[in-house]
C-alpha positions as CSV (number, residue, x, y, z in Angstrom):
1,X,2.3,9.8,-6.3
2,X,2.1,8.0,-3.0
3,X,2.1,4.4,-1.8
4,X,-0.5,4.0,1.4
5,X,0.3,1.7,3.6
6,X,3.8,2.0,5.3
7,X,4.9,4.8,3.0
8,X,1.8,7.4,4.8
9,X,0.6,5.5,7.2
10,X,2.8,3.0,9.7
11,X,2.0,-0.7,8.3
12,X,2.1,-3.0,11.2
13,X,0.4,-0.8,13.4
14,X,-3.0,-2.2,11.7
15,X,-2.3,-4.4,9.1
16,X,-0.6,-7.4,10.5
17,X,-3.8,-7.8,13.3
18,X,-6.2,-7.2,10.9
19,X,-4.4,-10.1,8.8
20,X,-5.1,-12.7,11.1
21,X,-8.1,-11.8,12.7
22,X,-9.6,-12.5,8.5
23,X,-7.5,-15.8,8.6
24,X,-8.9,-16.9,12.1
25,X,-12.8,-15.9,10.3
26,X,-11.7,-17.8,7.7
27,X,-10.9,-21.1,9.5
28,X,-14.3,-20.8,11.7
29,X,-16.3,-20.0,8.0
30,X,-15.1,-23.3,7.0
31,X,-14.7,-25.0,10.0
32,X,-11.6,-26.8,9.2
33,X,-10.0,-29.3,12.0
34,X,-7.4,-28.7,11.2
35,X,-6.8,-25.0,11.6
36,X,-3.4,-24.9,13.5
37,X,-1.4,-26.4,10.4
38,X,-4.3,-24.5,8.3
39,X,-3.9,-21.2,9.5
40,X,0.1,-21.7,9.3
41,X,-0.1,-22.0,5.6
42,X,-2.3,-19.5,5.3
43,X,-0.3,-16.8,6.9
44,X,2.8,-18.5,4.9
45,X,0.9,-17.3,1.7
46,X,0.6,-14.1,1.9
47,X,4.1,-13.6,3.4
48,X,3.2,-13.9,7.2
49,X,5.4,-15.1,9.3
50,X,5.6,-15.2,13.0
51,X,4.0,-11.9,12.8
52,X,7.0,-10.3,10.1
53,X,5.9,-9.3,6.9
54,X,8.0,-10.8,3.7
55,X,8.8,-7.4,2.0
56,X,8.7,-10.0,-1.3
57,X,4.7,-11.4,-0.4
58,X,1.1,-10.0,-1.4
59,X,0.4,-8.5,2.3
60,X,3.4,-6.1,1.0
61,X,2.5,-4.9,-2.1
62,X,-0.6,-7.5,-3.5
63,X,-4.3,-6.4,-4.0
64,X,-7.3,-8.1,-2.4
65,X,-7.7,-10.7,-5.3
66,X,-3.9,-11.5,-4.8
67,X,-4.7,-12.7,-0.8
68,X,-7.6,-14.3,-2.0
69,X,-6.4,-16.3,-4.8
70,X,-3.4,-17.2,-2.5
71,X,-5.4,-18.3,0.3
72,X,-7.4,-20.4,-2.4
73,X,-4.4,-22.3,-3.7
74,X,-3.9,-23.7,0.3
75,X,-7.7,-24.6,1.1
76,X,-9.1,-28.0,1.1
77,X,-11.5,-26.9,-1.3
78,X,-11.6,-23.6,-3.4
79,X,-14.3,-20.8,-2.4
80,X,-15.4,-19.2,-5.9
81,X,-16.9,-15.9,-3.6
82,X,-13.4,-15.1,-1.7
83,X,-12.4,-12.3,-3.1
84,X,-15.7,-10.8,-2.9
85,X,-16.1,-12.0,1.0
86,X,-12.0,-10.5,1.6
87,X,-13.0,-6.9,0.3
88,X,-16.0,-6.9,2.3
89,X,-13.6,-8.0,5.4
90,X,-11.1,-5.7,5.2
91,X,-13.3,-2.8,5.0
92,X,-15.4,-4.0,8.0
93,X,-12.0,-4.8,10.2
94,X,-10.2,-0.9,8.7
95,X,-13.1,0.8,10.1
96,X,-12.8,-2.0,13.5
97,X,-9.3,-0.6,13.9
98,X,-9.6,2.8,13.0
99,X,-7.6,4.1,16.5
100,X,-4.6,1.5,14.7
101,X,-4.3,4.4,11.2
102,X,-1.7,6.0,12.5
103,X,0.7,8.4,10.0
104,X,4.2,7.8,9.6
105,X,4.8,11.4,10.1
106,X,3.1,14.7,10.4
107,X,0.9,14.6,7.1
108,X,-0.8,17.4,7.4
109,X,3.2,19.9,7.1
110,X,3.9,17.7,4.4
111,X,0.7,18.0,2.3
112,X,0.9,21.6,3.0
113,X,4.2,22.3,2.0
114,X,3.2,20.2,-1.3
115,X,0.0,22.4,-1.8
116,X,2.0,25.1,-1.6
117,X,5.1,24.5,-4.2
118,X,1.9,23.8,-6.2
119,X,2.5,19.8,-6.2
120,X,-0.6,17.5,-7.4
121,X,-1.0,14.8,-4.6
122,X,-1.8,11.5,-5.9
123,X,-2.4,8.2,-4.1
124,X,-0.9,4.7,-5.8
125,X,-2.4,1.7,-3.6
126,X,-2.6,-1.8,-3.7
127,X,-5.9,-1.3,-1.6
128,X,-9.6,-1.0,-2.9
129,X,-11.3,2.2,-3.1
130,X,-13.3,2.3,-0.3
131,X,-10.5,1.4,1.9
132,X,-8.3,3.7,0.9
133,X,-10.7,6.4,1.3
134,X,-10.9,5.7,5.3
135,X,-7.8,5.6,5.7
136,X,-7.3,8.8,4.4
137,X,-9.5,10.5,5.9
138,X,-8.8,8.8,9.6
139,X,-4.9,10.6,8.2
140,X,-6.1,13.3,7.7
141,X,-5.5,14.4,4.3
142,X,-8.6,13.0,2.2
143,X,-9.2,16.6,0.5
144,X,-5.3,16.9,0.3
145,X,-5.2,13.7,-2.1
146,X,-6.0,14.9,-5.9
147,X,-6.7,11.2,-7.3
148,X,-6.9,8.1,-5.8
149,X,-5.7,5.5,-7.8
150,X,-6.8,2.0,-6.2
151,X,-6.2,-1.8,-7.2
152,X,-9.9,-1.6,-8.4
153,X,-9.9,1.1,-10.3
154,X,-6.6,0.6,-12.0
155,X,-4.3,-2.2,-13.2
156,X,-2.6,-3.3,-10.4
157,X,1.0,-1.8,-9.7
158,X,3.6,-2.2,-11.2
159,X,1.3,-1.7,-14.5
160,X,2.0,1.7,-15.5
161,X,-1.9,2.5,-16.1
162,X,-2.5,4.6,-12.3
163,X,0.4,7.0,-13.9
164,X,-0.6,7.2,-17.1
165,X,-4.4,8.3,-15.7
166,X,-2.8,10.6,-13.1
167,X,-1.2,11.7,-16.2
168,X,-4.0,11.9,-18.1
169,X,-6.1,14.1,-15.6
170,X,-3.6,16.6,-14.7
171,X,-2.0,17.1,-18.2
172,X,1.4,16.3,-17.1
173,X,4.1,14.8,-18.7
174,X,5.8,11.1,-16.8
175,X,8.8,13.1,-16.8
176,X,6.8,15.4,-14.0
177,X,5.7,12.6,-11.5
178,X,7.5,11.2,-8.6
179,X,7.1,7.7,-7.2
180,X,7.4,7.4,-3.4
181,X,6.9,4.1,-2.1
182,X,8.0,1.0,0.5
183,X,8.4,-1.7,-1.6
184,X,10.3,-2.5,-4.8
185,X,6.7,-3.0,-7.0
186,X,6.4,1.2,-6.2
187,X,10.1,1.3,-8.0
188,X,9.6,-0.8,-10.6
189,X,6.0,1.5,-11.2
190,X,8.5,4.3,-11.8
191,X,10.3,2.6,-14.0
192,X,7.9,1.1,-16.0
193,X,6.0,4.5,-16.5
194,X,8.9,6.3,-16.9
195,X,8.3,9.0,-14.4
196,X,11.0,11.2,-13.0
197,X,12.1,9.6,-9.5
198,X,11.2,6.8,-7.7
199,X,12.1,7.5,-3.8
200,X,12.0,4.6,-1.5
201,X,11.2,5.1,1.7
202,X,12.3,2.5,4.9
203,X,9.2,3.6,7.2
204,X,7.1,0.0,5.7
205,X,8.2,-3.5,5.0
206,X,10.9,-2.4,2.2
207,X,14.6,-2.8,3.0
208,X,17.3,-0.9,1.6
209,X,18.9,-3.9,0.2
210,X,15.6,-4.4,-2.2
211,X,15.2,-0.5,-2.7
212,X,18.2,0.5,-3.6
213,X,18.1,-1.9,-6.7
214,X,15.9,0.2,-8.7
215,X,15.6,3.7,-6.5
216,X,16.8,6.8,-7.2
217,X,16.7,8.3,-3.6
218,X,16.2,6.0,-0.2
219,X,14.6,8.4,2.5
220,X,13.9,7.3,6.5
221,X,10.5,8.3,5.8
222,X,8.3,11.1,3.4
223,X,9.4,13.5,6.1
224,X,12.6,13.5,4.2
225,X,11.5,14.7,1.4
226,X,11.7,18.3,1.5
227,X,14.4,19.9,3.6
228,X,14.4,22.6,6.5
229,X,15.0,25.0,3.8
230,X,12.5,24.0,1.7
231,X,13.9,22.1,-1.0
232,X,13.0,18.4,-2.4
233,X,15.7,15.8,-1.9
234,X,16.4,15.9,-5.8
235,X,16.6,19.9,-6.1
């Protein structure tokens, strides 16, 4: 199972712009004067700073109800319909920035050489469905993917339910699924559904310094993870 962003596709190519182009929609929706110190705080709580992205805050690894409820907490007054209006957002500005999904690596080898050691692909995102799904397909590897398991489908990561479905569907055993992820919340999913591996990889906003608390392999990027002689990192 796959993390999205930073782990297939490169984070800050889209992500970060996308970010405050919401916040600065945001400011004008509630026409705030004060939208310097306003925007400031804004960025600050969902780990934005100076456009770097705190490997520790909810642009990282949160959902869409995690960067609303955040942004709620710093408002003069709380908007009840944010989450709803953020979804609707980050859809609109994904398919704005399409050109920005760029992959990490080349995706289409990869998912090849997966499909043919007979590996289910599976996707473990912090994203919504429908966001996840143009992304994918702008990758290229939409039909590659076996199961899609999205924030609003499944109990957010690190809850061990997206595992436990993959699971489920497939009629494997934990002991049979891998974890490769960015961020320490796609380790501590491994752990907490006891699956095989979890293999962090440093292509996203995860440093080896978090990763290496909880991983069991730390790759450049999921180009690592089968060798020039065919073999997975852990064979």
């Amino acid at each position: 199972m796959f993390d999205k962003d930073g782990t297939l596709l490169r984070f800050s190519e889209i992500w970060i712009q996308i970010s405050y182009e919401i916040i600065d929609e945001l400011l004008i929706s509630i026409e705030d004067k004060r939208k310097t110190t306003l925007k400031e705080k804004l960025c600050h709580s969902i780990g934005l700073r100076n456009g770097k992205v705190d490997e520790k805050g909810y642009l990282a690894w949160g959902t869409s109800k995690d960067i609303a409820e955040a942004f709620n907490k710093v408002l003069p007054k709380e908007m009840p319909h944010l989450h709803q209006w953020l979804s609707e957002r980050l859809l609109a500005k994904t398919k704005e920035h399409i050109d920005k999904i760029k992959p990490v690596c080349d995706l289409s080898l990869l998912f090849s050489s997966l499909k043919h050691k007979g590996i289910i692909a599976g996707i473990a995102t912090a994203d919504d469905y429908e966001t996840t799904k143009l992304c994918l397909q702008q990758l290229g590897i939409l039909n590659e993917v076996q199961f899609l398991g999205t924030a609003d489908l499944y109990k957010k990561k690190p809850y061990p339910e997206v595992v436990e479905e993959f699971c489920k569907k497939f009629h494997l055993e934990k002991e049979e699924v891998v974890i490769v992820g960015d961020t320490i919340i796609d380790m501590q999913l491994a752990k907490n559904s006891c699956a095989r591996f979890g293999v962090g990889v440093l292509s996203g906003v995860g440093s080896y310094q978090e990763l290496h608390q909880l991983a069991h392999f730390i790759i450049p990027s999921v180009d690592y993870l089968i060798d020039g002689n065919g073999r997975f990192i852990w064979e």
